[in-house]
DSSP file (Angstrom, degrees, kcal/mol; ACC not computed):
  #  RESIDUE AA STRUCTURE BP1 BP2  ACC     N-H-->O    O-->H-N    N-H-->O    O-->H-N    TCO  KAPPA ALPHA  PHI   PSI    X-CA   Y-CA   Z-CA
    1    1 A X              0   0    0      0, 0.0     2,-0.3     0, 0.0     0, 0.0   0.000 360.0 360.0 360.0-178.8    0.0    0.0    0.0
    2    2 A X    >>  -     0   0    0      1,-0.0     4,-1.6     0, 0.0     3,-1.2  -0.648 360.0-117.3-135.4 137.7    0.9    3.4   -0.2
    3    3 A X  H 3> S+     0   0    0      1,-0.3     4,-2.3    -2,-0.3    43,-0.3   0.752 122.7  48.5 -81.0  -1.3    2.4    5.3    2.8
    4    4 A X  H 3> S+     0   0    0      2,-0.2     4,-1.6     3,-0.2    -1,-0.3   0.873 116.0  42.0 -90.3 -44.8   -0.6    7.7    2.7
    5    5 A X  H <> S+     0   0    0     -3,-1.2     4,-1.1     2,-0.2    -2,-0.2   0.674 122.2  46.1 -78.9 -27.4   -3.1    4.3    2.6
    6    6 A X  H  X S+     0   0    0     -4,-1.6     4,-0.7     2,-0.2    -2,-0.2   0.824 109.3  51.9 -87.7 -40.5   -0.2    2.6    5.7
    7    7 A X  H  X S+     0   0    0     -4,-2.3     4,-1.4    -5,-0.2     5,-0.3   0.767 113.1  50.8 -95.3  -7.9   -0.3    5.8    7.7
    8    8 A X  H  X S+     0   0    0     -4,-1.6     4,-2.8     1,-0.3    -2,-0.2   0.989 110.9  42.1 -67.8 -41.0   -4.6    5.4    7.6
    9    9 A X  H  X S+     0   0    0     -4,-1.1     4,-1.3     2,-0.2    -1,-0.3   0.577 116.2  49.9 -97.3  -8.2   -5.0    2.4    8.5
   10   10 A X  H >X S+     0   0    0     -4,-0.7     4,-0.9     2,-0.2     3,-0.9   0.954 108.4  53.1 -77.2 -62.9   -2.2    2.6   11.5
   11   11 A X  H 3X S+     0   0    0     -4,-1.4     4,-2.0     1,-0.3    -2,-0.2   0.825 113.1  49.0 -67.8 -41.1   -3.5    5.4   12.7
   12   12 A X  H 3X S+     0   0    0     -4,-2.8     4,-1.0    -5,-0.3    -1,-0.3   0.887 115.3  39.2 -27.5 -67.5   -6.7    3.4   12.8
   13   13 A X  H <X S+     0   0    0     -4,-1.3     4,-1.0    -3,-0.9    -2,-0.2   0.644 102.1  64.6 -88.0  -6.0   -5.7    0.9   14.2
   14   14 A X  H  X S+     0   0    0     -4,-0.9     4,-3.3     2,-0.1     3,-0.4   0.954 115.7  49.7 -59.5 -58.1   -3.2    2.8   16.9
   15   15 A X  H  X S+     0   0    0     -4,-2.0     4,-1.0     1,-0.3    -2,-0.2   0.545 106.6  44.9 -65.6 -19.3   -7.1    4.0   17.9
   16   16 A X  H  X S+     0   0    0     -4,-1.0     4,-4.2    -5,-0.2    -1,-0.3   0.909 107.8  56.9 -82.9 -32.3   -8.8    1.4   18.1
   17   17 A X  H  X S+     0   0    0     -4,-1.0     4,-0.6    -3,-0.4    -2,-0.2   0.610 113.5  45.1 -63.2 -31.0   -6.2   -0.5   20.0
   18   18 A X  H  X S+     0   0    0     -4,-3.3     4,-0.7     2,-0.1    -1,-0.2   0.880 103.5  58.7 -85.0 -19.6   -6.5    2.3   22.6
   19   19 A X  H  X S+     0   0    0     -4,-1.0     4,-1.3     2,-0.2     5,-0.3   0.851 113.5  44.2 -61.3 -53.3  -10.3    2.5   22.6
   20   20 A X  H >X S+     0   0    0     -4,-4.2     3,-3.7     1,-0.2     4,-2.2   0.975 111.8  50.4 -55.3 -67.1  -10.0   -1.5   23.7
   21   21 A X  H 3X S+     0   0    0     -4,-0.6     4,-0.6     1,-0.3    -2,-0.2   0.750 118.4  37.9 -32.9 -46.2   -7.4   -0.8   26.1
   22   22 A X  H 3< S+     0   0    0     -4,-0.7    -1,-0.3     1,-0.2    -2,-0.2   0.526 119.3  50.0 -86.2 -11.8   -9.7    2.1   27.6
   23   23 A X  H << S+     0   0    0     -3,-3.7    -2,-0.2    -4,-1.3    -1,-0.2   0.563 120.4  33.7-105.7  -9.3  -12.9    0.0   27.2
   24   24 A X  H  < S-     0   0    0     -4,-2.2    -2,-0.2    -5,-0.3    -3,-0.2   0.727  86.1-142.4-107.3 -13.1  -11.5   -3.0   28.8
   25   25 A X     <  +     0   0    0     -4,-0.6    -4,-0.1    -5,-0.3    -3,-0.1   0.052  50.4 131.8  41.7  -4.1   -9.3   -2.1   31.3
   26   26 A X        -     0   0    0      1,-0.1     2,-0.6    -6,-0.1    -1,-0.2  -0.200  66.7-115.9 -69.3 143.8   -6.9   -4.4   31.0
   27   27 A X        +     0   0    0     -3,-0.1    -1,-0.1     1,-0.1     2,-0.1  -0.516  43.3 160.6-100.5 141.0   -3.4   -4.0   30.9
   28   28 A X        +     0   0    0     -2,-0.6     4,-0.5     1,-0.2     5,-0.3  -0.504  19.3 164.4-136.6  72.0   -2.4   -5.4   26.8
   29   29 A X     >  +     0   0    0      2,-0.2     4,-2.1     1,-0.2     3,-0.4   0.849  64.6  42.3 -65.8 -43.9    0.9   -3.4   27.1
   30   30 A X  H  > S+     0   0    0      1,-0.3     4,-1.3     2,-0.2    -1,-0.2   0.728 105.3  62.9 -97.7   7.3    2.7   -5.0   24.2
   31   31 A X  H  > S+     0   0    0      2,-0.2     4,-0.8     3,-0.1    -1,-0.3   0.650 111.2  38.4 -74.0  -3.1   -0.2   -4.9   22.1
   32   32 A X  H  > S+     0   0    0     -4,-0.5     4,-1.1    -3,-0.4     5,-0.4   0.680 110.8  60.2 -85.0 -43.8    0.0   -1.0   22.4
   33   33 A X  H  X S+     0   0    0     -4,-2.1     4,-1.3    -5,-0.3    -2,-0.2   0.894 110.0  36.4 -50.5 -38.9    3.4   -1.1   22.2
   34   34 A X  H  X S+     0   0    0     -4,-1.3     4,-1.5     1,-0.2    -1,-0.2   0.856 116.0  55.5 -93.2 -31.0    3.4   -2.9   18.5
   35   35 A X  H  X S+     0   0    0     -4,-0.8     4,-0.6     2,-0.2    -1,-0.2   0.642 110.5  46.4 -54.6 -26.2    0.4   -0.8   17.5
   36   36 A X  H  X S+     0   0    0     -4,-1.1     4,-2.7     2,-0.2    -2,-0.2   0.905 112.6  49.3 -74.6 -57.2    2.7    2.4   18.5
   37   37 A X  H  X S+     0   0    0     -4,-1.3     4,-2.3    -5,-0.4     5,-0.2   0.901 109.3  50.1 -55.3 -50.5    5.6    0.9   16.6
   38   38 A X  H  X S+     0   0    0     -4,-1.5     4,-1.0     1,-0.2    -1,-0.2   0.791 115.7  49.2 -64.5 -27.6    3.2    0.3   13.2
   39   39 A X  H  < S+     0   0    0     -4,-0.6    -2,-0.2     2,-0.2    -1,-0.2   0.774 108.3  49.4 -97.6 -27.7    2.2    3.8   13.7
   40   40 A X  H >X S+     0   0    0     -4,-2.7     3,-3.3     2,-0.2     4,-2.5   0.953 112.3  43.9 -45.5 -73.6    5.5    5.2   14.1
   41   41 A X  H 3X S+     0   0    0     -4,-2.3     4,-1.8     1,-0.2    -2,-0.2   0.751 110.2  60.9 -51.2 -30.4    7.0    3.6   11.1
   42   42 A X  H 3X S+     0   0    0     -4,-1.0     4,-0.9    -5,-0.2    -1,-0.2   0.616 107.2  50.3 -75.0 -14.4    3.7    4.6    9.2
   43   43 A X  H <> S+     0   0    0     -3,-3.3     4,-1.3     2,-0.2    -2,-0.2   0.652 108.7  44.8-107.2 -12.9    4.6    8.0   10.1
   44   44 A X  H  X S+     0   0    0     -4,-2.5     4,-1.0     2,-0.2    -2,-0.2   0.850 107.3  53.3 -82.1 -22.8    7.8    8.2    9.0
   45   45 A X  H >< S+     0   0    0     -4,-1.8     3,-1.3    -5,-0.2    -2,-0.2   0.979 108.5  56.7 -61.7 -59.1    7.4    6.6    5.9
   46   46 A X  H >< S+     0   0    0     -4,-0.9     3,-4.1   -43,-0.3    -2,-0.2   0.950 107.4  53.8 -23.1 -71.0    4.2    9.7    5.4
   47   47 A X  H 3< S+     0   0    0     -4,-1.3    -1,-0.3     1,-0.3    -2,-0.2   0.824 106.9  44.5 -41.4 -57.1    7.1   12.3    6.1
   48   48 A X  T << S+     0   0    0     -3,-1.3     2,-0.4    -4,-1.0    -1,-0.3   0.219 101.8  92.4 -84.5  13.7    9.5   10.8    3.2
   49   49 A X  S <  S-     0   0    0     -3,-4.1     2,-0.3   -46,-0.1    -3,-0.0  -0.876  76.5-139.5-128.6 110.5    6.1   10.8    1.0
   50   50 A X        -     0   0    0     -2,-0.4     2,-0.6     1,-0.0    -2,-0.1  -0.598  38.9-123.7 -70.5 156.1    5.2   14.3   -1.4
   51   51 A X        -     0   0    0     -2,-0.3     2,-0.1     1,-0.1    -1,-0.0  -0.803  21.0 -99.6-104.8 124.9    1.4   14.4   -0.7
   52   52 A X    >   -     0   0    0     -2,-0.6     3,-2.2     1,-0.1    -1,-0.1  -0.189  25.5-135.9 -28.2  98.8   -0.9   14.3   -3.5
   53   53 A X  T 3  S+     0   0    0      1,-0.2    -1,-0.1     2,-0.2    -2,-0.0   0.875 106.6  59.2 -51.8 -16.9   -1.9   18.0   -4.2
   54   54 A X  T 3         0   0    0      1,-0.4    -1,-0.2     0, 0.0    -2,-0.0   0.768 360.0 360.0 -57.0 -31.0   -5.8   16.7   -4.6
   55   55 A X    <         0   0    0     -3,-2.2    -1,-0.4     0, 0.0    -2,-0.2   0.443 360.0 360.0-107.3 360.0   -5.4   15.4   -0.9
C-alpha cells in the first residue's frame, strides 16, 4: 500500500487498540506497544512521502 493508505489504517488501528485498552481495562501493554511501533513507522514513511496536491 501506499504510505498515505499505511499511515490510515495505523492510525486506525493505533485507535482502536487504545479504545479497547480504555474500554477494557486491561493492561495489553505489548499490544500498544506494536500498535505504537506500526504507527510510528507509518509516520515516518508519510514524512518521506510528497502528498498528492488533490489530498
Amino acid at each position: 500500500p501506499s504510505a498515505i493508505d499505511q499511515f490510515a489504517y495505523s492510525a486506525a488501528n493505533f485507535y482502536d487498540v487504545l479504545l479497547s485498552y480504555t474500554c477494557t481495562g486491561t493492561k495489553q501493554k505489548d499490544m500498544i506497544n506494536d500498535a505504537y511501533q506500526d504507527f510510528l513507522h507509518a509516520c515516518m514513511q508519510l514524512s518521506n512521502t510528497q502528498i498528492p496536491p488533490h489530498i
